[in-house]
C-alpha positions as CSV (number, residue, x, y, z in Angstrom):
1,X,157.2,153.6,104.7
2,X,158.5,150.8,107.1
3,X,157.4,149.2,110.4
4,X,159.6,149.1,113.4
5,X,160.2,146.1,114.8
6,X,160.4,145.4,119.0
7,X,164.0,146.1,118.6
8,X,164.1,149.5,117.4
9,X,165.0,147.7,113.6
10,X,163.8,149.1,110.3
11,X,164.3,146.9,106.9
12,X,164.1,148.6,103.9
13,X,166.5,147.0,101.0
14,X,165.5,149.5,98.5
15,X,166.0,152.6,100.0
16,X,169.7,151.1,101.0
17,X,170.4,150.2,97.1
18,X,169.5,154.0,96.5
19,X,172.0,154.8,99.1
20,X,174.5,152.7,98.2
21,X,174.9,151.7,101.8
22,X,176.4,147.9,102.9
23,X,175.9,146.2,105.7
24,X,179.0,147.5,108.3
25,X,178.8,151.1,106.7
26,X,179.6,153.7,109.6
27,X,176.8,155.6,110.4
28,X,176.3,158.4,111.8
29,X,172.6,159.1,114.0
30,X,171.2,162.4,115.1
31,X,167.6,163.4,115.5
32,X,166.8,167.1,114.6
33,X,163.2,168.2,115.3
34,X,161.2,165.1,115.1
35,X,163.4,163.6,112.6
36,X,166.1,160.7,112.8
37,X,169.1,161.4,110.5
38,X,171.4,158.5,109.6
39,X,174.6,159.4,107.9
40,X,177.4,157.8,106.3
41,X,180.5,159.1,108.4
42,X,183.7,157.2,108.4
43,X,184.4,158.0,111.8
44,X,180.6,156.8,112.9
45,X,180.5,154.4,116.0
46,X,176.9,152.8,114.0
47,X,177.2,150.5,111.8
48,X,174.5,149.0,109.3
49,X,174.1,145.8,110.5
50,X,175.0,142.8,108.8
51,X,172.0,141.4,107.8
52,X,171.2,145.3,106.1
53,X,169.1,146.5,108.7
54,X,169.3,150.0,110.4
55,X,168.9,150.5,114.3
56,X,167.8,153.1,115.9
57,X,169.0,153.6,119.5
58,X,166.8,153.1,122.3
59,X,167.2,156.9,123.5
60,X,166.4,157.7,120.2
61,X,163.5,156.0,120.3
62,X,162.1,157.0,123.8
63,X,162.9,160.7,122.7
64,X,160.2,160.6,120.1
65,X,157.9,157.9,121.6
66,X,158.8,155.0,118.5
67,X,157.9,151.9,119.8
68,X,157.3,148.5,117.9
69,X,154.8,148.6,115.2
70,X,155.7,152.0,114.7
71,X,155.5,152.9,110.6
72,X,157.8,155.5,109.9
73,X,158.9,157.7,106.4
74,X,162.2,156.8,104.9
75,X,163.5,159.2,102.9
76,X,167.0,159.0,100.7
77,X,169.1,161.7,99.6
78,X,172.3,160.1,98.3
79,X,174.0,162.9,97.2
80,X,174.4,163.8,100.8
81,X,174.8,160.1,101.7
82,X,172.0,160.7,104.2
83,X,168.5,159.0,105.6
84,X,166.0,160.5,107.3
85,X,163.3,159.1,109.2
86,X,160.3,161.0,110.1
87,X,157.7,159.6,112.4
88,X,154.0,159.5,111.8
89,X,153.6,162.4,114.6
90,X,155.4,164.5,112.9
91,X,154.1,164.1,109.3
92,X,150.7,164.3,110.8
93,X,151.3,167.6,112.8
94,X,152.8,169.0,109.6
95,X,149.9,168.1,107.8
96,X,147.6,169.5,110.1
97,X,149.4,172.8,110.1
98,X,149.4,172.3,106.1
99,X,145.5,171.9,106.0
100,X,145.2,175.0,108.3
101,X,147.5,177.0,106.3
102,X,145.1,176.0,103.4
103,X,141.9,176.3,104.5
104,X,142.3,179.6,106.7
105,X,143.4,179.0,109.7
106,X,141.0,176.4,110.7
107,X,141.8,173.2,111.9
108,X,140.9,170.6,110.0
């Protein structure tokens, strides 16, 4: 888990050692169903900044209602040189429709 900052910045030095990332790796960023995907693309116009910080874009951000504070799940999966973000609305609508699933139907 990490906090966004007012900036749209996330620090998170372990996750980036799993990744293997440096600061001015190209990124690529997408968001897919709630979820921001950083990947490592040579041709990617993102770059991880230099002080090892990632950045999501402000239409990112308004697109899924992020704003400063904001704790978010980082997720690694190097072999696919890949991070994904998922916001706390997300992980708590897929718990809820977990809990349902579990208990019958009923909403928690």
């Amino acid at each position: 888990m990490a906090r966004l900052d007012a900036s749209g910045r996330i620090s998170d030095q372990a996750t980036l050692h799993v990744l293997g990332w440096a600061p001015g790796e190209p990124l690529t960023i997408t968001a897919v169903d709630g979820a921001v995907i950083l990947r490592r693309d040579p041709r990617g116009v993102f770059t991880l900044a230099p002080a090892g910080y990632l950045q999501i874009p402000a239409p990112l951000r308004t697109r899924h209602g992020l704003t400063a504070g904001d704790r978010v799940l980082l997720t690694a999966v190097p072999r696919r040189a890949t991070l994904l973000i998922y916001t706390t609305a997300l992980l708590h609508q897929q718990l809820v429709d977990h809990h349902s699933s579990l208990l019958g139907g009923d909403q928690p």
